[in-house]
C-alpha positions as CSV (number, residue, x, y, z in Angstrom):
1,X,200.1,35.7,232.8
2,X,201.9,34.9,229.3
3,X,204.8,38.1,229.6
4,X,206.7,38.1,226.4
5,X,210.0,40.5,227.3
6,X,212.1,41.4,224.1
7,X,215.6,42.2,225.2
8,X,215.6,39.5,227.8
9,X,219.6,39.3,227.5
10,X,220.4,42.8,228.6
11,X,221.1,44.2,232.0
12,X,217.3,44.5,233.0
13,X,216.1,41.8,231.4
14,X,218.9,39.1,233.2
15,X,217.4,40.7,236.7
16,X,213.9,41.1,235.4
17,X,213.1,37.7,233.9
18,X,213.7,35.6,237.1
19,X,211.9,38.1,238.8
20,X,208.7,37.6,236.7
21,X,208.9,33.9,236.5
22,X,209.4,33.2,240.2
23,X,206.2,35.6,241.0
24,X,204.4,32.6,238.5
25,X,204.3,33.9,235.2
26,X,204.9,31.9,231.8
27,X,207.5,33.8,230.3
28,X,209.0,33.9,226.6
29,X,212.0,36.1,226.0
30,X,213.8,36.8,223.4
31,X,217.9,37.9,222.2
32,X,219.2,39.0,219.5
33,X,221.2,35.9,218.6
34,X,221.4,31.4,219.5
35,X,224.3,32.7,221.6
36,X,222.5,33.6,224.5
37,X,219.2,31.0,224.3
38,X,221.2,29.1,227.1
39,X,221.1,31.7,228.9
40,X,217.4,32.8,229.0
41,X,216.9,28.9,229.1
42,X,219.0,29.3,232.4
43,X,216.5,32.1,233.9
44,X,213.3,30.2,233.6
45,X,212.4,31.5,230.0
46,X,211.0,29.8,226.4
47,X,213.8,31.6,224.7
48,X,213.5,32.9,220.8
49,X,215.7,34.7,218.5
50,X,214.2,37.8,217.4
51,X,215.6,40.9,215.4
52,X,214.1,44.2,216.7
53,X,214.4,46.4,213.6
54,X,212.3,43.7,211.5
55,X,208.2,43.8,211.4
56,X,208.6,40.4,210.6
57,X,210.6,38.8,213.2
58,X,209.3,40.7,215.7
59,X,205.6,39.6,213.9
60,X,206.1,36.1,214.5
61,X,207.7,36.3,217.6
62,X,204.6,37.5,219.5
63,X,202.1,35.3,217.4
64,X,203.8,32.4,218.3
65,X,204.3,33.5,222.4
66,X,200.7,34.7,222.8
67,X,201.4,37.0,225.6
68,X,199.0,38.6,227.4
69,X,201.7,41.4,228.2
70,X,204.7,42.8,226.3
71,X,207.7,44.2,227.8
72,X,210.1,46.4,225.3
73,X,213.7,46.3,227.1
74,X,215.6,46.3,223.4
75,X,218.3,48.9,223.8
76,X,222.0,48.3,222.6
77,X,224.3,50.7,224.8
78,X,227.4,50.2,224.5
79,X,228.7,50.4,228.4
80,X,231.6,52.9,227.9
81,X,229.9,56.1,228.1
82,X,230.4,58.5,225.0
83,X,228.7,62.0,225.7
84,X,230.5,64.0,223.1
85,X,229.3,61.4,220.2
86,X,226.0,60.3,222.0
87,X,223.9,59.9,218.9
88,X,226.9,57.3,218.0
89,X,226.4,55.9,221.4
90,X,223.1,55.6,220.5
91,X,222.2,55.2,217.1
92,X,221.0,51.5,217.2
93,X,218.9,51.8,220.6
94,X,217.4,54.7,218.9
95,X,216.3,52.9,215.7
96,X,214.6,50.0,218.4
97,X,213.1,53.0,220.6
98,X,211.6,54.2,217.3
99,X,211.1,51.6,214.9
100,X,211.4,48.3,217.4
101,X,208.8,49.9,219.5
102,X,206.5,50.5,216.8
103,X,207.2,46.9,215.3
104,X,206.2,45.8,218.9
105,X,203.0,47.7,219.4
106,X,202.0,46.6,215.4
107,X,202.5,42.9,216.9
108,X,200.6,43.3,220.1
109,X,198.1,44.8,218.0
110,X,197.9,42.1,215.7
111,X,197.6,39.0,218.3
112,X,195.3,41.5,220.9
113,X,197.6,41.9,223.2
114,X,196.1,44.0,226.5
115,X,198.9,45.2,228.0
116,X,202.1,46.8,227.3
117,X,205.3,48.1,229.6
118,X,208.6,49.7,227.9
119,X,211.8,51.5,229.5
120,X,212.2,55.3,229.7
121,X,214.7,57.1,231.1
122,X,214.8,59.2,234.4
123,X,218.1,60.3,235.2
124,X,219.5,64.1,234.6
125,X,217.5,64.7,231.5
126,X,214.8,66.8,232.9
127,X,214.0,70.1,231.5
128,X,216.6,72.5,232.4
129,X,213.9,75.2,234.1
130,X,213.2,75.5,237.8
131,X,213.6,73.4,240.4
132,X,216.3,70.8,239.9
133,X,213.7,67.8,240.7
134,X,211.0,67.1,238.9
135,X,207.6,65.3,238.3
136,X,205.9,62.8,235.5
137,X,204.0,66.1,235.4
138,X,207.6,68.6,233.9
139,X,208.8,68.1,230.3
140,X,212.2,66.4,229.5
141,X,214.5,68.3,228.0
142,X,215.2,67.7,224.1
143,X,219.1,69.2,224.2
144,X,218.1,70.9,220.5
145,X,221.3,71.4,218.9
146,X,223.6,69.1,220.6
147,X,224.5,64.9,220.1
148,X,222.0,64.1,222.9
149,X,219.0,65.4,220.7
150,X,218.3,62.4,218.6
151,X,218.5,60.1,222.0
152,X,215.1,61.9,223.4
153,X,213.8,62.4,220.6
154,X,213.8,58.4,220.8
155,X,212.6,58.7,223.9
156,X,209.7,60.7,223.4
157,X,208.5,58.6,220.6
158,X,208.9,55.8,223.1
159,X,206.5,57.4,225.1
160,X,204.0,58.6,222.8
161,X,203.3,55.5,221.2
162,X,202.9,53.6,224.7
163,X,200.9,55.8,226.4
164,X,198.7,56.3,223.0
165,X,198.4,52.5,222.9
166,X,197.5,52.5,227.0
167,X,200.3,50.9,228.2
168,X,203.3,52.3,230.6
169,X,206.3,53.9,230.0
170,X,208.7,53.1,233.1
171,X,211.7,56.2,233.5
172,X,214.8,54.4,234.6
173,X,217.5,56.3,236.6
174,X,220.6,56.0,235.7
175,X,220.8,51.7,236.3
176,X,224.0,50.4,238.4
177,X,224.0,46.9,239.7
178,X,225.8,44.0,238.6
179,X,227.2,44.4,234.6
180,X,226.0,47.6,233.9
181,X,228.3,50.0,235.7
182,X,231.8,48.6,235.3
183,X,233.1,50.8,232.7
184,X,232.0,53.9,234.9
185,X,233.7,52.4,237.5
186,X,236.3,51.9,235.9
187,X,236.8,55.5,234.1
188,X,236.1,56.8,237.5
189,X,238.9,54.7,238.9
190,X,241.7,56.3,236.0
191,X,240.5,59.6,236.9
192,X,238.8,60.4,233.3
193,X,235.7,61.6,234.7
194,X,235.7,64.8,236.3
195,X,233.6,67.3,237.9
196,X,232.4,70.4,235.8
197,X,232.3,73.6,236.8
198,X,230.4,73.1,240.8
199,X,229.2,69.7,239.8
200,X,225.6,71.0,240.5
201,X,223.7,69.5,238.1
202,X,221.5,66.8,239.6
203,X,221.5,63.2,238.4
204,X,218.7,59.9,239.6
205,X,219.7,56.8,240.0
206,X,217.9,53.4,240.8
207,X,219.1,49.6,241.2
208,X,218.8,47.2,238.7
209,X,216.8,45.2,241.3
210,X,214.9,48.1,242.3
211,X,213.8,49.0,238.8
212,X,213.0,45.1,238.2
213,X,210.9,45.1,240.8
214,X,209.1,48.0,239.5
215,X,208.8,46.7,236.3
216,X,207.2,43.6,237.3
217,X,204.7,45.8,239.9
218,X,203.9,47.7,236.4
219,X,202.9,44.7,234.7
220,X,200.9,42.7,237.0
221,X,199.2,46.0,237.6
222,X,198.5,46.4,234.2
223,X,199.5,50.2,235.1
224,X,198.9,52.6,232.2
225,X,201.1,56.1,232.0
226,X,204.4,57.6,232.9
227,X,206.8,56.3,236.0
228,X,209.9,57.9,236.9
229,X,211.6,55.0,238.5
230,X,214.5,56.3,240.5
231,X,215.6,56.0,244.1
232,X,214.4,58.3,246.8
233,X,218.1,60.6,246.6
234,X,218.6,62.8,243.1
235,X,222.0,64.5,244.1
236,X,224.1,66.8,242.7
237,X,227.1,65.4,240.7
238,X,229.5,67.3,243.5
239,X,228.4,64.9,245.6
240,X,227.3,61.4,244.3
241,X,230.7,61.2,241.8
242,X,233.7,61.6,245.1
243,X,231.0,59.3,246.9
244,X,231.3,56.8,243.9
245,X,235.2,57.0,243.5
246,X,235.8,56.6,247.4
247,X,233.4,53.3,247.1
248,X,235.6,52.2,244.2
249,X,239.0,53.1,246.1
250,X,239.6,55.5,243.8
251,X,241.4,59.2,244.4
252,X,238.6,62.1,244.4
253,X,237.4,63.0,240.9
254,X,239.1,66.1,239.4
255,X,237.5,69.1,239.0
256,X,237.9,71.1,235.5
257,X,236.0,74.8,234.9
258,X,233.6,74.4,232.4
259,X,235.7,76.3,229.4
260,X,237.7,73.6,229.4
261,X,235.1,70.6,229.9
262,X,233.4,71.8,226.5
263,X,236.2,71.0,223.8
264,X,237.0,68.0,225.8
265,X,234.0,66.2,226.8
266,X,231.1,68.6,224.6
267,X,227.7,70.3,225.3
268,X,226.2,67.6,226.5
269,X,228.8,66.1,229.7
270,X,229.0,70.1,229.9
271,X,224.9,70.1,230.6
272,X,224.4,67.1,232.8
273,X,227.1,68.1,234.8
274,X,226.2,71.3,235.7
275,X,222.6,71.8,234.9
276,X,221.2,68.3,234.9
277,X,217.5,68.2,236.8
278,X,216.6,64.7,238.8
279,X,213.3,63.0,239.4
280,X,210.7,62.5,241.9
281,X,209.5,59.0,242.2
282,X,206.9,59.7,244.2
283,X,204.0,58.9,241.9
284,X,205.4,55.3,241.6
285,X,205.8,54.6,245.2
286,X,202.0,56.1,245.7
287,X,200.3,54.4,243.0
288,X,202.0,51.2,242.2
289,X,203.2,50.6,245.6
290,X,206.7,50.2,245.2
291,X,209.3,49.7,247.9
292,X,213.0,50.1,247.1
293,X,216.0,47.8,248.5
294,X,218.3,50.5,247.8
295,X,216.2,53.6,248.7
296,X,219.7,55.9,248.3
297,X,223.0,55.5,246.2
298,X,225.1,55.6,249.0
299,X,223.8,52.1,250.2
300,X,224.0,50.9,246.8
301,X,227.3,52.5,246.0
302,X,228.5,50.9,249.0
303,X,227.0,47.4,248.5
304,X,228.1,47.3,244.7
305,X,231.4,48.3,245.4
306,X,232.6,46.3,248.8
């Protein structure tokens, strides 16, 4: 197939674009500057510059690719994590999960287009009700009232506007692999992150590679819906976050009561870390038949980390 990714320079799209072109697909991805057309050169794609946030760009980008599939990977997440501001942290991923996607969808539109894949997210934002894993089938949770609010609001719109146009939105984990968890690492490794209260809220994570491999599954399949794409081991924080720090050689993670946390850190680190709800990924392993490399964080941890 023609597969057009947008956000081909980012973490996913560096480990997805090799992927797609070495299963035999003509691909055409874009970044968001001349900078980094070596780059997607390098990785077997027609490279194009293309701005997100306008119709236009985005408009003659996709006329001129002709894809037969479009893949929205545009974020632009700064990698040092900032839950007390998080609609800072945010604010320009959420203008491309909002008006990017819908500049994408209008161009897929446009050229007839017949399939269409875009990145969700999986990892301890599920509603904070029952059990602490859940299915494509339970809500996420909003976080009315705090900084997190305007992030899944995003989101949702993400999702919405795929699933209304019949394409799939794929729920990453929390990614880790190479160049996307360094900072953590690194905050992890100067003690800044702590556990909250018991550390019981539950996070999901998945493998760069892993959710690549996913990603490419949900295009070939032309799969339509909602995919939590995590690995097979949602965990509490009391136990994935010492696991991460011994990996990095780090001293365990201090713990801090909540009180404390909230002035520091704010609602939402407060939340995640103590009432965060995983994901199942059942449903993807059943129906597009995907296998993991790293079916647990501890392998991947491990691996990452040696």
């Amino acid at each position: 197939m023609r597969v057009f990714v947008a956000g081909g320079t980012g973490v996913m799209g560096r480990r997805l674009v090799p992927r797609l072109v070495a299963r035999g697909h003509q691909m055409t991805a874009t970044t968001t500057g001349p900078g980094k057309l070596g780059l997607l050169q390098q990785l077997g794609a027609e490279a194009v510059v293309m701005d997100g946030l306008n119709a236009m760009s985005v408009g003659e980008a996709v006329a001129t690719a002709r894809p037969d599939a479009i893949v929205h990977q545009m974020t632009a997440i700064a990698p040092t994590p900032d839950l007390k501001h998080m609609d800072r942290w945010f604010a320009t991923t959420n203008r491309l999960r909002t008006e990017g996607t819908d500049h994408l969808l209008a161009a897929a539109e446009a050229t007839g287009v017949s399939h269409f894949v875009a990145q969700s997210y999986a990892s301890w934002n599920g509603i904070r009700q029952g059990g602490w894993v859940k299915t494509e089938e339970d809500p996420l949770d909003l976080y009315e009232g705090t900084a997190a609010h305007a992030v899944w609001e995003a989101i949702r719109h993400v999702e919405d506007a795929v699933l209304k146009a019949g394409g799939a939105a794929l729920r990453y984990g929390w990614l880790y692999g190479p160049g996307s968890t360094d900072d953590l690492v690194e905050i992890v490794r100067k003690q800044q992150f702590p556990i909250v209260g018991g550390g019981t809220g539950y996070t999901s994570w998945v493998h760069l590679d892993d959710a690549a491999s996913a990603t490419v599954l949900a295009v070939e399949q032309q799969a339509k819906g909602v995919f939590n794409i995590v690995d097979d081991e949602p965990a509490p924080v009391s136990e994935w976050l010492p696991y991460l720090a011994a990996c990095a050689g780090a001293k365990p993670p201090m713990r801090i009561p909540t009180s404390q946390a909230r002035p520091l850190a704010g609602e939402v680190a407060v939340a995640m870390m103590t009432e965060g709800r995983g994901f199942s990924n059942a449903k993807a392993r059943r129906e597009l038949g995907w296998e993991l490399c790293y079916p647990s964080w501890r392998q991947g941890f491990k691996e990452e980390l040696a």
